[in-house]
C-alpha positions as CSV (number, residue, x, y, z in Angstrom):
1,X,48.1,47.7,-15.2
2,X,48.9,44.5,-12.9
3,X,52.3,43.7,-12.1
4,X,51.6,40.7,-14.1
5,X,50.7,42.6,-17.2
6,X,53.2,44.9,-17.4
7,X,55.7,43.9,-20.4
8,X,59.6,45.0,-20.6
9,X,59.0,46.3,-24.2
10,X,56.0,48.7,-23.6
11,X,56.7,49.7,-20.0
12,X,58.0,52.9,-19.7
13,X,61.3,52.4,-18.3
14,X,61.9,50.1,-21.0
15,X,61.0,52.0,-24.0
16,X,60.1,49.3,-27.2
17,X,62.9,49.8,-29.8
18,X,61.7,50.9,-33.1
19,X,61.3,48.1,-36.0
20,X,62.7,50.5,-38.4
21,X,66.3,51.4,-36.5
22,X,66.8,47.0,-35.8
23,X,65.9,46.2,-39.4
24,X,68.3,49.0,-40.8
25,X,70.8,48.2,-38.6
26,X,70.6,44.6,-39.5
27,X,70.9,45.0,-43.2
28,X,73.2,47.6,-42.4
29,X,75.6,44.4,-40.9
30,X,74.8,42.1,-44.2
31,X,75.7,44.8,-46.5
32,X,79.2,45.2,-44.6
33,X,79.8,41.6,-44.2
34,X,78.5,41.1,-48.4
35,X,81.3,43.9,-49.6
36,X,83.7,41.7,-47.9
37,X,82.9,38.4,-49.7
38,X,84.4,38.3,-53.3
39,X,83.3,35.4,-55.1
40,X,85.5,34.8,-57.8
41,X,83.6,32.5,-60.1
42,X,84.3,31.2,-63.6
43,X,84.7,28.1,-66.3
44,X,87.2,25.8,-64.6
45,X,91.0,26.5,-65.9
46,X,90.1,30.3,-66.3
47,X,92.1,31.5,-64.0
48,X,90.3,32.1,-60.7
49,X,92.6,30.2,-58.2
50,X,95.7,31.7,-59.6
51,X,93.8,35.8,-58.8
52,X,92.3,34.7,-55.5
53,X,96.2,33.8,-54.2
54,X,96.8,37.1,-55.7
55,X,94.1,38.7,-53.9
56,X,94.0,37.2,-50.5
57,X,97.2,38.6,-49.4
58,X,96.5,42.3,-50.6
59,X,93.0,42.1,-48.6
60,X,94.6,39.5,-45.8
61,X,91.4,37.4,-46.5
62,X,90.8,33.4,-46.0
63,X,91.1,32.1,-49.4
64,X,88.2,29.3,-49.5
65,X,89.3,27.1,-52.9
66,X,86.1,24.5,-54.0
67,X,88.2,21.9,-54.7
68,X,89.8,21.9,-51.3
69,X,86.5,22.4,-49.4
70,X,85.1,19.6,-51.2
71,X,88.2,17.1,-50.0
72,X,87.6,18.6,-46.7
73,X,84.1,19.0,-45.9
74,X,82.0,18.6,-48.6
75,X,82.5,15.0,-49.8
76,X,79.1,14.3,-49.6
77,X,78.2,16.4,-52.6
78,X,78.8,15.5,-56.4
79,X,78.1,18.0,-59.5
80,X,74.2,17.6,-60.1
81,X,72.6,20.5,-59.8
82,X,71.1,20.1,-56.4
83,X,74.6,19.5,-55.2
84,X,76.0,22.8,-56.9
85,X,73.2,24.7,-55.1
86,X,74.1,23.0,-51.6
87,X,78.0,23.3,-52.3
88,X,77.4,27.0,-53.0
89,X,75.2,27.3,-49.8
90,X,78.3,25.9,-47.6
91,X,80.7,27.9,-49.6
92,X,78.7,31.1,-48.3
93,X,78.1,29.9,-44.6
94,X,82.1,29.3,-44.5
95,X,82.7,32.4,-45.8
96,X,80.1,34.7,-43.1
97,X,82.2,32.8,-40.4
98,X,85.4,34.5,-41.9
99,X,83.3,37.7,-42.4
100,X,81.8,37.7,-39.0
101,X,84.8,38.6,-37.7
102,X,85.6,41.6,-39.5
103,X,87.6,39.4,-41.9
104,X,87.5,39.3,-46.0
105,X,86.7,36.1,-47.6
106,X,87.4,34.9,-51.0
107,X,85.2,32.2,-52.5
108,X,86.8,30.4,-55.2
109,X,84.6,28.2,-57.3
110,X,82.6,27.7,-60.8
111,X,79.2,28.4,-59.4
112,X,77.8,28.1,-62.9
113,X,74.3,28.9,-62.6
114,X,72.2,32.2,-61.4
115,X,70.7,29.0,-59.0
116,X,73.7,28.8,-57.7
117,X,74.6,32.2,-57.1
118,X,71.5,33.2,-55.9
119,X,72.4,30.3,-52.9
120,X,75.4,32.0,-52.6
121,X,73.6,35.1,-52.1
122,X,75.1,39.2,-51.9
123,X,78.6,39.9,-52.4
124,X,80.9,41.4,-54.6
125,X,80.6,38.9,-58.1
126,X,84.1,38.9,-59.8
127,X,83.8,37.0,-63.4
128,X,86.6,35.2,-64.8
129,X,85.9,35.7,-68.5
130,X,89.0,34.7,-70.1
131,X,88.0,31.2,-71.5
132,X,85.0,30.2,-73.4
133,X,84.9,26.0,-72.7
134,X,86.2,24.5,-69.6
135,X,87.9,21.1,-69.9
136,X,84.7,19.6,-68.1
137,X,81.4,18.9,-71.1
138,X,78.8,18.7,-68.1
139,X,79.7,21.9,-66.6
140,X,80.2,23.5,-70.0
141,X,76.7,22.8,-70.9
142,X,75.1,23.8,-67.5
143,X,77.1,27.0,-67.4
144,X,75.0,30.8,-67.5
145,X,77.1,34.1,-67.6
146,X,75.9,36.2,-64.8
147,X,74.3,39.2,-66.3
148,X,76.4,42.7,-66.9
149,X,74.7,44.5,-64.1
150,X,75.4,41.6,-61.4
151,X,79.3,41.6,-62.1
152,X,81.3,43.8,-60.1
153,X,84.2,43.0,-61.6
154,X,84.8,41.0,-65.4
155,X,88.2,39.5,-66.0
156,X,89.1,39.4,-69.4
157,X,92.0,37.5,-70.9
158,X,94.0,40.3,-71.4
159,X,96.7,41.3,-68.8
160,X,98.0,39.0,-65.4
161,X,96.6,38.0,-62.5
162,X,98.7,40.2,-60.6
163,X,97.5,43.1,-62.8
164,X,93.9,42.2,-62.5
165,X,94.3,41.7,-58.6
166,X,95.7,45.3,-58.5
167,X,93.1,46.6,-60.7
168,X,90.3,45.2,-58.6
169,X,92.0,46.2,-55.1
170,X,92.1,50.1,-56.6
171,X,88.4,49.7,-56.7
172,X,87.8,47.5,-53.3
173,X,90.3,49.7,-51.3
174,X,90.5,53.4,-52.2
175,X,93.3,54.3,-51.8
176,X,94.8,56.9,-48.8
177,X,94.3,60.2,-49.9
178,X,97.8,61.7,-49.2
179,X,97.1,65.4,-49.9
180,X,93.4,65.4,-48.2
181,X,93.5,67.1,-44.5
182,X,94.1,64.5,-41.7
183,X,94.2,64.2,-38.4
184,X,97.5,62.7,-36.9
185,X,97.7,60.3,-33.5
186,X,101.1,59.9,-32.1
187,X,101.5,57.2,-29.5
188,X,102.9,53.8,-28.2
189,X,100.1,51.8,-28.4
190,X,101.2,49.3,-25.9
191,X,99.1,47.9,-26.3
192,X,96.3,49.5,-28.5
193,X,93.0,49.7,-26.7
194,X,89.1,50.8,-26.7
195,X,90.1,53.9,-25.7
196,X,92.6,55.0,-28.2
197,X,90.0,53.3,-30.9
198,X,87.1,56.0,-29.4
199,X,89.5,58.8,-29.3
200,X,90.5,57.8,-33.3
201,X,86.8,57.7,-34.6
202,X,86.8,61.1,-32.8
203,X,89.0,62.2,-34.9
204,X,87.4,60.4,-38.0
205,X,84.3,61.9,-37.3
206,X,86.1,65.6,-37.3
207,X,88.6,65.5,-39.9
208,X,87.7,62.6,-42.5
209,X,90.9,60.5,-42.1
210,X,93.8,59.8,-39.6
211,X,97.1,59.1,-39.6
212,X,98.6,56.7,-36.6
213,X,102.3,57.5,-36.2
214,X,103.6,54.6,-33.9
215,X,107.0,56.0,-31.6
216,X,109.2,52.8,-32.1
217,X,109.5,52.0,-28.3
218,X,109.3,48.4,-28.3
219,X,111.5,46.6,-26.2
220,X,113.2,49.7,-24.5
221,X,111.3,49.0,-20.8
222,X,108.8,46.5,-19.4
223,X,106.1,49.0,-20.7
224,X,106.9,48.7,-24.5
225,X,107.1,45.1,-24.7
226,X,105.0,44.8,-28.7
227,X,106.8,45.5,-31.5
228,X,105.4,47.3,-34.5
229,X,103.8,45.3,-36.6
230,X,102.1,43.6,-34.1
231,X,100.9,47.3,-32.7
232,X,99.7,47.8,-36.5
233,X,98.1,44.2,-36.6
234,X,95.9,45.4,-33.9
235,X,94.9,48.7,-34.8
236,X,94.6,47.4,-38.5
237,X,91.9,44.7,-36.8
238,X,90.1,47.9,-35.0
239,X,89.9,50.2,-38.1
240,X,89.0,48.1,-40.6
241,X,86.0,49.8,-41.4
242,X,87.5,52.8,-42.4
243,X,90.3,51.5,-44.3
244,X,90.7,53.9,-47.0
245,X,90.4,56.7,-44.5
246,X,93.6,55.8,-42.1
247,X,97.7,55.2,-42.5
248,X,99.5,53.5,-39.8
249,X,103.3,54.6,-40.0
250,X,106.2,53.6,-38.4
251,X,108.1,56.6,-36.5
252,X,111.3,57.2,-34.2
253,X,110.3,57.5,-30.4
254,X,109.5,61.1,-30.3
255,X,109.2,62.8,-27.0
256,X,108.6,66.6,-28.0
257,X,106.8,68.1,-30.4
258,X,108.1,72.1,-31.1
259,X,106.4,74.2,-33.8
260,X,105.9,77.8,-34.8
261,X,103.8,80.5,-35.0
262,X,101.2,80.2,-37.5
263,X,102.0,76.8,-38.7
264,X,98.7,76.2,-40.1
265,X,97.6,73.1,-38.2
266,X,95.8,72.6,-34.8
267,X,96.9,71.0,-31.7
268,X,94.2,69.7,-29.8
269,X,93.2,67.7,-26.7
270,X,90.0,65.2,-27.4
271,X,88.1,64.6,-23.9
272,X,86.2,61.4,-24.1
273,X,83.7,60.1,-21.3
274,X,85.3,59.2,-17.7
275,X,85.0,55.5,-18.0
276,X,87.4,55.4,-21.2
277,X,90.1,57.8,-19.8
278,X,90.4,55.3,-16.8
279,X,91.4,52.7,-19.5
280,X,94.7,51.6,-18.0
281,X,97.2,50.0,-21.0
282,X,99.4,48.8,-17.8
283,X,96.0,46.6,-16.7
284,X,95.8,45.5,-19.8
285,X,99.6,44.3,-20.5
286,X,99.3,42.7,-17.2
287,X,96.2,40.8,-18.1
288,X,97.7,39.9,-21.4
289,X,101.1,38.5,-19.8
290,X,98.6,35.8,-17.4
């Protein structure tokens, strides 16, 4: 072979990648970034504002309301058809922006037809059932029930919003399993890095879930200058993959840890690779401070 034929992705020191491993990674993404899109859909006056502000705290999610997205940004569209299907397809763009970043989004709008929601494409469908005519006769007469087996979640009349947001959330989020065996990660976290995230899916990996105790050392030296809840902001950000499978909890700045014989837990050392033990939280602070 000439030097001019010789191509990156067959030569041998650059081995092709295989189809199959790129694709499933790729749908691997959409699926992750479609179980964090909700779209709470309905008959107007049903309800589904009132559970997505119920919602969007518990998950921390961008609440994206139709009606204020069409003041906003859409003002181009009206309420044919055509322009439900293009709203729809803006409403899911918006929403893989918030998802993109590891974020939840909530879309709240009527998207009345399977049309529509077919523009909208995957996520987790959550029906507002509780009324059976909206105050509007055009999107009364265009409306279609999504089908039993494409709802993840039907709201009936009966019982809150709060109650229905809880409901749904127990589903979403399972919920920390208290009594299961876990792994525990004592530290300052100032601030939480790459490395302590490595040494956490470590543990992940090994046990099944983790609890983070954070030692309450903010503010004592120049070293400890974040206080807790922003140390839990960030490590919430980091693990939000594996949310049902880790507790971040507050704790008094410990120092040493004493136990006795056969206490029926291990106390282990994790060695990760040389270039994330040189991971230096005082580079870090000092990058962060400008």
């Amino acid at each position: 072979m000439t030097k001019q034929d010789s191509h990156p992705e067959t030569d041998s020191k650059h081995p092709a990648a295989d189809p199959a491993v790129l694709e499933d990674t790729a749908n691997s993404a959409k699926e992750d970034n479609a179980s964090r899109i909700l779209l709470v859909m309905g008959l107007p006056g049903a309800g589904k504002t009132t559970l997505s502000r119920q919602l969007a705290p518990m998950l921390n999610a961008v609440h994206l309301n139709a009606d204020d997205v069409r003041r906003e940004i859409n003002r181009d569209l009206g309420f044919s058809r055509d322009d439900r299907i293009e709203h729809a397809r803006r409403m899911r763009w918006l929403c893989d922006q918030v998802t993109s970043t590891g974020g939840y989004a909530i879309a709240d709008f009527v998207c009345p037809t399977p049309e529509t929601r077919a523009a909208f494409g995957p996520c987790r469908l959550i029906f507002v059932d509780r009324i059976r005519e909206g105050r509007f006769a055009d999107t009364n007469a265009m409306f279609v029930a999504p089908s039993e087996h494409s709802v993840d979640f039907r709201v009936t009349e009966h019982g809150s919003a709060l109650h229905w947001a809880n409901r749904i959330m127990g589903q979403l989020m399972p919920r920390f399993d208290w009594k299961k065996p876990t792994a525990l990660f004592l530290g300052r976290y100032q601030p939480f890095h790459e490395g302590h995230l490595k040494l956490m899916k470590a543990g992940l990996e090994r046990v099944g879930q983790i609890c983070v105790a954070v030692r309450s050392t903010h503010g004592i030296d120049d070293k400890n200058p974040f206080p807790f809840e922003e140390v839990r902001a960030r490590i919430e950000a980091s693990l939000h993959p594996y949310r049902e499978k880790y507790v971040i909890i507050s704790i008094p700045n410990i120092t040493d840890v004493f136990y006795g014989r056969d206490v029926g837990y291990n106390v282990e050392r994790i060695d990760l690779d040389e270039a994330t033990h040189a991971i230096s939280a005082t580079g870090i602070r000092r990058e962060l401070a400008g």
